[in-house]
C-alpha positions in Angstrom: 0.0 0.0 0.0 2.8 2.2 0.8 4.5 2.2 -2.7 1.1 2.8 -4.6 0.8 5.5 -2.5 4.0 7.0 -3.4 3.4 6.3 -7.2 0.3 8.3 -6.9 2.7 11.0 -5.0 5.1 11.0 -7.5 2.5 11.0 -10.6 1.3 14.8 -9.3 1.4 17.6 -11.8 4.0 19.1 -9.9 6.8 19.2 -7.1 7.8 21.4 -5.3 11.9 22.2 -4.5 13.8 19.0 -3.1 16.9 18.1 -1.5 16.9 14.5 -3.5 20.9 14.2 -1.4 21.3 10.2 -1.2 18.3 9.6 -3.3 17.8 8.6 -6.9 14.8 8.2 -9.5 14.3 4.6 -10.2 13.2 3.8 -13.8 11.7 0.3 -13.7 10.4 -0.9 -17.6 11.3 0.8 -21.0 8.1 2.7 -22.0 7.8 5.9 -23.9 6.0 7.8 -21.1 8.0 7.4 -17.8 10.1 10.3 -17.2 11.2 13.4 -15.0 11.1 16.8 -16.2 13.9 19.2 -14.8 13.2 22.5 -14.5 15.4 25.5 -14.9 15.3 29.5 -15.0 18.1 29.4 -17.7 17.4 30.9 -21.0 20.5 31.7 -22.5 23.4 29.3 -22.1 26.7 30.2 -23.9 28.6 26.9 -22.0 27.7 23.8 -20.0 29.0 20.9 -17.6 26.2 18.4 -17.3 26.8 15.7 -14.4 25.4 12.9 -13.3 25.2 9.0 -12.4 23.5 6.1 -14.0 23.2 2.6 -12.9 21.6 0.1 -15.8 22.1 -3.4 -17.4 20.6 -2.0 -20.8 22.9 -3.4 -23.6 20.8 -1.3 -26.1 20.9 2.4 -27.0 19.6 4.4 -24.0 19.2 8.2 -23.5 20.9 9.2 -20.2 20.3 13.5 -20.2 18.3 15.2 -23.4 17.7 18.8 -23.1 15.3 20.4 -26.1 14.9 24.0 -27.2 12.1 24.8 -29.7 14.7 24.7 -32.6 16.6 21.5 -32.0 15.1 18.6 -30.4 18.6 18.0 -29.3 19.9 21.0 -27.6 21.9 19.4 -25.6 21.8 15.5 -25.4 24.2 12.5 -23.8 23.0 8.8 -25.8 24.7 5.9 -24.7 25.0 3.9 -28.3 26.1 0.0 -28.9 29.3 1.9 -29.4 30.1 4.4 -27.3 28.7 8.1 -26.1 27.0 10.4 -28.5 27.3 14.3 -27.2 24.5 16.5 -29.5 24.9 20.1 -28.8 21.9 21.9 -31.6 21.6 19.2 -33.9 25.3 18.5 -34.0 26.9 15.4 -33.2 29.8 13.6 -32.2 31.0 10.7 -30.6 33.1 9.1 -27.9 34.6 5.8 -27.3 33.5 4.5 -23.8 34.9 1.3 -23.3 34.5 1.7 -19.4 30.8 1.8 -19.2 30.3 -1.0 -17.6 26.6 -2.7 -17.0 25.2 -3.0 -13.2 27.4 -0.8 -11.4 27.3 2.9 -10.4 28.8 5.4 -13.1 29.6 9.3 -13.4 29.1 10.2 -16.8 30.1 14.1 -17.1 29.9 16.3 -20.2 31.3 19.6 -21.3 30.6 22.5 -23.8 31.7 25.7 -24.6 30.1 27.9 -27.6 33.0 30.4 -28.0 35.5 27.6 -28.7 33.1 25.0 -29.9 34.8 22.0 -27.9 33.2 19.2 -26.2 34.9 16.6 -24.1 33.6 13.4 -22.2 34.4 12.4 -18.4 33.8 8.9 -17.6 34.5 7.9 -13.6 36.6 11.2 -13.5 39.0 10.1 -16.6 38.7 12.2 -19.6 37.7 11.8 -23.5 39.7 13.4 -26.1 38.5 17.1 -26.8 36.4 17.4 -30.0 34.9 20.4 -31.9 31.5 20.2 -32.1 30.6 24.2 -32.6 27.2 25.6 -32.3 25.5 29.2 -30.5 24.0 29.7 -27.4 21.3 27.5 -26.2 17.6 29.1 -25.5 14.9 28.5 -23.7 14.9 25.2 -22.7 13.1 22.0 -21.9 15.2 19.3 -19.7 13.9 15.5 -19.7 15.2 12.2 -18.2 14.3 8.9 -19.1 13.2 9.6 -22.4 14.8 11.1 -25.4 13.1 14.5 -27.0 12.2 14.4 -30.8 10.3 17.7 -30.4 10.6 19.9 -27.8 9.1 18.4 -24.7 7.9 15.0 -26.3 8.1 12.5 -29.3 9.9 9.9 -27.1 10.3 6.2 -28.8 10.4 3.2 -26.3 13.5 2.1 -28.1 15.8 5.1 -26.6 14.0 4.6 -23.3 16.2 4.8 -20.0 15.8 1.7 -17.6 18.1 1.9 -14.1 18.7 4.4 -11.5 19.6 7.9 -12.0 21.4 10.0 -9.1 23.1 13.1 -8.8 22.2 15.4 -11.9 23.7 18.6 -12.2 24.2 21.2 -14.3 26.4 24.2 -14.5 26.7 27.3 -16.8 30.4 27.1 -17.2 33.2 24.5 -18.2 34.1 22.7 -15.3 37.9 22.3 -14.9 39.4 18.7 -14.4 39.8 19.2 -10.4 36.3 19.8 -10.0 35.2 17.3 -12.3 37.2 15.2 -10.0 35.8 16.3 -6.8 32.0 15.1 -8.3 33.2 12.1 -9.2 34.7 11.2 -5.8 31.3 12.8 -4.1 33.6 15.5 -2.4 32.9 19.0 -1.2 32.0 20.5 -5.2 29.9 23.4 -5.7 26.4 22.5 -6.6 25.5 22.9 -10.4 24.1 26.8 -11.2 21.7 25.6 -13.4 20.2 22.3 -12.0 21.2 21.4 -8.4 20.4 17.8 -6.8 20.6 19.5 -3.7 17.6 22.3 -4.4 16.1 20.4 -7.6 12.6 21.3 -9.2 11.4 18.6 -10.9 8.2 16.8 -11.8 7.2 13.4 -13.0 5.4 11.6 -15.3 4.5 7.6 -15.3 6.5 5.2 -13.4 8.8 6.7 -11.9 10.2 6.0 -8.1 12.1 7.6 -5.7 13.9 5.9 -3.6 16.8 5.9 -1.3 20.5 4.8 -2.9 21.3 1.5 -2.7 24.4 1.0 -0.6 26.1 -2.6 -0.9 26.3 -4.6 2.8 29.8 -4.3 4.3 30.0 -8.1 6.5 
C-alpha cells in the first residue's frame, strides 16, 4: 500500500523544491512515457557541464540526459550507443569511445561545452575523453527530460531510446568545469552545486512510473 501511495505522489502535476541528497529516480520498464522533467530559469546558455550518475544493465541504445529547445530537439543530449557516447549540442553530433561503461554498477558520466571555442569533451568515472569540436550558439529556452529522449521539444519519445536503471546526482552548470572539479563530483567530495540544475535544491516533476527511492548502498559483513 505504501508504494502505490508514493506512485500516486510522485504522478502529481507538480513538485515542489527537493533536496533528492542520497536519493535517486528509479526507472523500472522501458516505455515511452516514464520520465522526469527538470526545471530551470536558464534561457540563455553560452557553455555547460552536465553531471550525473546512472546505474543500468541496458545493452541497447539508452538516452541518459536530453535537453530540447524549440529549434533543435537536441539541444543538448548524452545517448549511450552500442558503441560508445554520443554528445549532441543543436543538432550537431559527435561521438566518444567509452569502453568503461560497464553494466550493473554505479557510473559518473560528465559532459562539457563551450560555444565560444566550440569544444566538447567526455568524463567517464573522472577520466577524460579526447577534446572534439563540435561548434554551435548559445542554447535558449529550454526544456530538460530524463528517461526519455526529445524528438520535439518536450515529447516524441520512442520506447526504443527509453532509459531503464537508477539515475542519481544530476547537475548542471553554466560554465566548463575544470578537471579538479570534475574530479571532486566524481569522488562525491565538497563540489559546488550545479548553477543551473542542483540535486541539492532540484525542481522537478514526474510523469509515469517513476520511483524515488533511497541509494542503494552494498552490505559491508
Amino acid at each position: 500500500m505504501a508504494f502505490l501511495l508514493l506512485l500516486v505522489m510522485l504522478t502529481a502535476c507538480a513538485a515542489d523544491q527537493q533536496d533528492l541528497s542520497g536519493e535517486m529516480f528509479t526507472f523500472l520498464e522501458r516505455t515511452n512515457t516514464a520520465n522526469v522533467r527538470l526545471t530551470t530559469s536558464a534561457q540563455n546558455i553560452s557553455a555547460v557541464t552536465v553531471c550525473l550518475r546512472s546505474f543500468t544493465d541496458l545493452k541497447k541504445a539508452h538516452v541518459l540526459f536530453s535537453l530540447a529547445t524549440p529549434s533543435a530537439p537536441n539541444g543538448f543530449l548524452l545517448f549511450k550507443t552500442t558503441d560508445g557516447i554520443e554528445l549532441i549540442v543543436k543538432n550537431r553530433k559527435v561521438e566518444f569511445a567509452a569502453e568503461d561503461y560497464k553494466l550493473n554498477m554505479w557510473l559518473s558520466i560528465c559532459s562539457t561545452w563551450d560555444s565560444a571555442s566550440g569544444v566538447v569533451q567526455l568524463w567517464l568515472d573522472g577520466k577524460p575523453s579526447v577534446r572534439k569540436f563540435i561548434g554551435g550558439s548559445n542554447i535558449l529556452s529550454s526544456i530538460i527530460i530524463l528517461g526519455q529522449e526529445q524528438d520535439s521539444y518536450g515529447g516524441g519519445f520512442a520506447i526504443d531510446q527509453s532509459f531503464v536503471g537508477m539515475l542519481s546526482d544530476v547537475h548542471m552548470w553554466d560554465y566548463v568545469l575544470s578537471p579538479c572539479e570534475i574530479k571532486y563530483y566524481v569522488n562525491d567530495l565538497n563540489f559546488t552545486p550545479g548553477s543551473l540544475l542542483n540535486w541539492r535544491a532540484l525542481h522537478f516533476n514526474t510523469n509515469g512510473r517513476v520511483v524515488i527511492e533511497r541509494k542503494q548502498k552494498a552490505c559491508l559483513l
